[in-house]
C-alpha positions as CSV (number, residue, x, y, z in Angstrom):
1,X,12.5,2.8,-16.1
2,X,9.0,3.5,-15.5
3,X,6.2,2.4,-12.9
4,X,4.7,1.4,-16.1
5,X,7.8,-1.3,-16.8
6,X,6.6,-3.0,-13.5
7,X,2.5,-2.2,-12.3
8,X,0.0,-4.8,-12.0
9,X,-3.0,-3.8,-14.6
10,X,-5.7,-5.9,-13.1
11,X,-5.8,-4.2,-9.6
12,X,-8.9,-5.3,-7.4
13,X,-10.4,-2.6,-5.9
14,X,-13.4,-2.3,-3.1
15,X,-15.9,0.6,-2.0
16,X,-16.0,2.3,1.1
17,X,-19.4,0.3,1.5
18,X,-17.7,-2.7,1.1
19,X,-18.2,-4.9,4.2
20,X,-14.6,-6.8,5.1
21,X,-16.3,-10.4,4.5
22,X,-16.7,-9.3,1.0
23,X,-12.9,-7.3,1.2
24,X,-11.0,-10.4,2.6
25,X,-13.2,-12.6,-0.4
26,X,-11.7,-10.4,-3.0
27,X,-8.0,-10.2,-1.1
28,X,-8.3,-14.5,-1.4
29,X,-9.7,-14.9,-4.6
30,X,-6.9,-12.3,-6.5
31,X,-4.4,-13.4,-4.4
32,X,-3.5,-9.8,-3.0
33,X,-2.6,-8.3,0.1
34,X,-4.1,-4.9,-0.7
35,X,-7.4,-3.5,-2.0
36,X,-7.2,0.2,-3.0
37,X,-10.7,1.6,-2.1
38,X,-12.4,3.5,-5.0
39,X,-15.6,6.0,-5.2
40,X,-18.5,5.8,-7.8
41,X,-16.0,7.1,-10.6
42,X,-13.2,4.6,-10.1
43,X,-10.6,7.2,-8.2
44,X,-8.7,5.8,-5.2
45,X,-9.8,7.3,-2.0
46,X,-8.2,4.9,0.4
47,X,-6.3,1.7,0.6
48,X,-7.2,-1.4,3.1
49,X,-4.7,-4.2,3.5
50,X,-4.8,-7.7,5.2
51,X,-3.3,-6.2,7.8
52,X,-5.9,-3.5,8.5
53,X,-8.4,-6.0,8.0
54,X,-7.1,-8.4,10.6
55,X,-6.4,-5.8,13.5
56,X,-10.1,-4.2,12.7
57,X,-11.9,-7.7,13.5
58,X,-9.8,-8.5,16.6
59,X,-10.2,-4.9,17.9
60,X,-14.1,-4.7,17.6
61,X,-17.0,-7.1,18.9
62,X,-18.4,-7.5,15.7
63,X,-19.3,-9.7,12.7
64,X,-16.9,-9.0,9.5
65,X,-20.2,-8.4,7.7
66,X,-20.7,-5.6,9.8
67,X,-17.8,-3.3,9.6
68,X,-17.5,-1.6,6.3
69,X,-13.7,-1.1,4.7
70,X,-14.9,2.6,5.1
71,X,-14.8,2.8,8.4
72,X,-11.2,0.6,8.5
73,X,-9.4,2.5,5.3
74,X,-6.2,4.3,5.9
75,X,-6.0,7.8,4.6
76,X,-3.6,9.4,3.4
77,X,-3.3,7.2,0.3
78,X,-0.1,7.9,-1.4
79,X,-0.1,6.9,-5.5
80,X,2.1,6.8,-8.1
81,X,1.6,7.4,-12.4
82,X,2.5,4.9,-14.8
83,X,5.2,7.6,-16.2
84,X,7.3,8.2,-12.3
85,X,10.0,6.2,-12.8
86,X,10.8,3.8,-10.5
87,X,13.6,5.2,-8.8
88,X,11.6,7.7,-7.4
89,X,8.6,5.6,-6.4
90,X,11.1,3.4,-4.4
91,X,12.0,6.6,-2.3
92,X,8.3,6.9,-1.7
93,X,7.8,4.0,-0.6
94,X,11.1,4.0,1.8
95,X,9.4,7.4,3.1
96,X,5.9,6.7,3.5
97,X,6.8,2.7,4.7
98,X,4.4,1.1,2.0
99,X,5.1,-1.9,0.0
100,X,2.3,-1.6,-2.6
101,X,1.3,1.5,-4.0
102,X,-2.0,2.3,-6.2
103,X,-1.5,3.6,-10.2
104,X,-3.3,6.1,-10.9
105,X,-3.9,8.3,-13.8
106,X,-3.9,12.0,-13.8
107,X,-7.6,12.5,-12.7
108,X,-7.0,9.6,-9.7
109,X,-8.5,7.0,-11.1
110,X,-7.1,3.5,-10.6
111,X,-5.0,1.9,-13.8
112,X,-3.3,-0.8,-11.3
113,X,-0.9,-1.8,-8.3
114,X,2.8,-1.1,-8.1
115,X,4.1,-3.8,-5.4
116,X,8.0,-4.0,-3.7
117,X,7.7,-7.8,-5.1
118,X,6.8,-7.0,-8.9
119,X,10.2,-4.8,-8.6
120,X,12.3,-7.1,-7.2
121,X,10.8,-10.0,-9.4
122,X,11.0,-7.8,-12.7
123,X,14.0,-6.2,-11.6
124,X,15.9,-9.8,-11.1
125,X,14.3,-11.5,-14.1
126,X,15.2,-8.9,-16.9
127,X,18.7,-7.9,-14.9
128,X,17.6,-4.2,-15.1
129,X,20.2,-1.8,-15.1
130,X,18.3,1.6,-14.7
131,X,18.3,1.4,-10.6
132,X,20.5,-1.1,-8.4
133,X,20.0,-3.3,-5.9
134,X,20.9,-1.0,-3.4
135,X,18.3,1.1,-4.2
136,X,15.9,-2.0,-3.9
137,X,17.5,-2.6,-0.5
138,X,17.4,1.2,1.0
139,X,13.7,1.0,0.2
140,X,13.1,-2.5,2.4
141,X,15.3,-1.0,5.0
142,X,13.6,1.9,5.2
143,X,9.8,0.2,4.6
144,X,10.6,-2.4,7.2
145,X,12.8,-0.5,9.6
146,X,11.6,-0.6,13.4
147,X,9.5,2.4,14.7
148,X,9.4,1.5,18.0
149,X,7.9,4.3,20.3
150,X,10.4,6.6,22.0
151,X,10.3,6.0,25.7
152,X,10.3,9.0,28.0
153,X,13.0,9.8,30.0
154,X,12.4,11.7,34.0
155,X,14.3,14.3,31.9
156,X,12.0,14.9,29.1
157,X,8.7,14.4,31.3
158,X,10.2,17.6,33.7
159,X,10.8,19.8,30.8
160,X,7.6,19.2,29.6
């Protein structure tokens, strides 16, 4: 199957000049948890989640209004095409620890949202065959594993 079997179409998307008052209006009103960040032409730049949103306001001493999604966005953005099959966009995400991932057509420019939900939703409601549930489950391992930072040993601080 294809990311095409499973993508949102009706993404909402934001600017780089986008302040996050106006990001976190769009994330309530669509009911999303990500907002891929698009230029003038419509190709994805950046993405901005909740998450990024929340840790940018309680990190800074200043107004939502005055913090553009520009200056919060996380780069690299990693994408997938409406033809990848799914298979291999559930690797990606395992690697790259994303749950949502921006469609995108060959020139980069947004065509909708590929989320871990919409596969395991789809996946569940048509009984799809093509990839397992283990596949589904190696992905959320991987996405939600723990990367705790490694701690220093006296051993490793002396050879260093």
């Amino acid at each position: 199957m294809r990311v095409s079997d499973f993508m949102m179409r009706t993404p909402a998307s934001c600017t780089p000049e986008t302040n996050l008052g106006a990001a976190v209006e769009i994330l309530w009103n669509r009911n999303c948890g990500i907002l891929p960040v698009v230029d003038a032409d419509n190709r994805v730049t950046s993405v901005i989640t909740d998450r990024d949103i929340c840790i940018a306001l309680g990190t800074r001493n200043r107004l939502p209004g005055e913090i553009t999604v520009g200056e919060v966005a996380r780069k690299p953005v990693f994408c997938c095409t409406p033809t990848d099959q799914i298979h291999d966009t559930l690797k990606t995400m395992g690697l790259e620890k994303v749950r949502r991932l921006p469609v995108v057509d060959r020139e980069g420019k947004l065509l909708g949202i590929l989320s871990m939900d919409d596969i395991v939703l789809h996946a569940r409601a048509e009984k799809v065959t093509e990839f397992s549930s283990d596949d589904v489950m190696k992905a959320l391992e991987a996405i939600y594993g723990r990367n705790l930072p490694t701690v220093a040993t006296a051993k490793t601080v002396a050879a260093a």
